[in-house]
N, C-alpha and C positions, 0 to 999 in steps of 0.2 A: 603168554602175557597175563599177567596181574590186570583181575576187575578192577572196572574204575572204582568204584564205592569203596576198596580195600583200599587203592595207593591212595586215595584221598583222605583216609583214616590215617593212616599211618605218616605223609607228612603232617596233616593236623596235627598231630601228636609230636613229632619233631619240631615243628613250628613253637608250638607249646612247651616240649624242653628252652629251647633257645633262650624263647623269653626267659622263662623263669630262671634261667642261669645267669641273665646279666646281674645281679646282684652279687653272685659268687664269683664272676668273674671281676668285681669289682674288688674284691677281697683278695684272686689272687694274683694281682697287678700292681697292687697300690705299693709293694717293695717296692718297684720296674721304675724308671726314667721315664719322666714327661712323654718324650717323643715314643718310646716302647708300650706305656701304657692305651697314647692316642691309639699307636698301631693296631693294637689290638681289640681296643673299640670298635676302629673302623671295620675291623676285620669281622667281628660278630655281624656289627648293625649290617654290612655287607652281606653276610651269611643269611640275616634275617630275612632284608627283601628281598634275597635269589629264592629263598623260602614259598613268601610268601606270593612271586611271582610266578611257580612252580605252580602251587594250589589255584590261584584264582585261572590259571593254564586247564589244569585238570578239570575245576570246575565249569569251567566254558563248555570243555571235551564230552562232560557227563549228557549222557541222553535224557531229553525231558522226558518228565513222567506220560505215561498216556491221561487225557482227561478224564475216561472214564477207568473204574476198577474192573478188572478179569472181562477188558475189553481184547478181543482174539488180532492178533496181527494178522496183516494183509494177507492175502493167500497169492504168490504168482500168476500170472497169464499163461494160460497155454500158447 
């Protein structure tokens, strides 16, 4: 399994495509039919929030920092 810190990078970055695509996808729609065009609106902005629902998932997921720095983790119990 993929570190958290990585998949979290990487949809940010997907996330980040997305946005910046509705603009182009604005461009290559606007030939399309009213109702084809909605469709695919909805289709992105759908894309977007499963996106973004993905990330603030993973973000929950990540382990908090410790509070102090090159503080030693627990040692087990015998």
């Amino acid at each position: 399994m993929l570190p958290t810190a990585y998949r979290i990078n990487r949809v940010q970055k997907t996330l980040r495509w997305f946005e910046e695509d509705i603009p182009l996808l604005n461009m290559r729609v606007k030939d399309l039919s009213a109702e084809r065009q909605r469709s695919a609106r909805q289709f992105a902005a759908a894309l977007i929030s499963h996106t973004r629902a993905e990330l603030d998932r993973l973000l929950s997921e990540q382990p908090a920092p410790s509070s102090e720095i090159g503080e030693a983790p627990c040692e087990p119990a015998d």
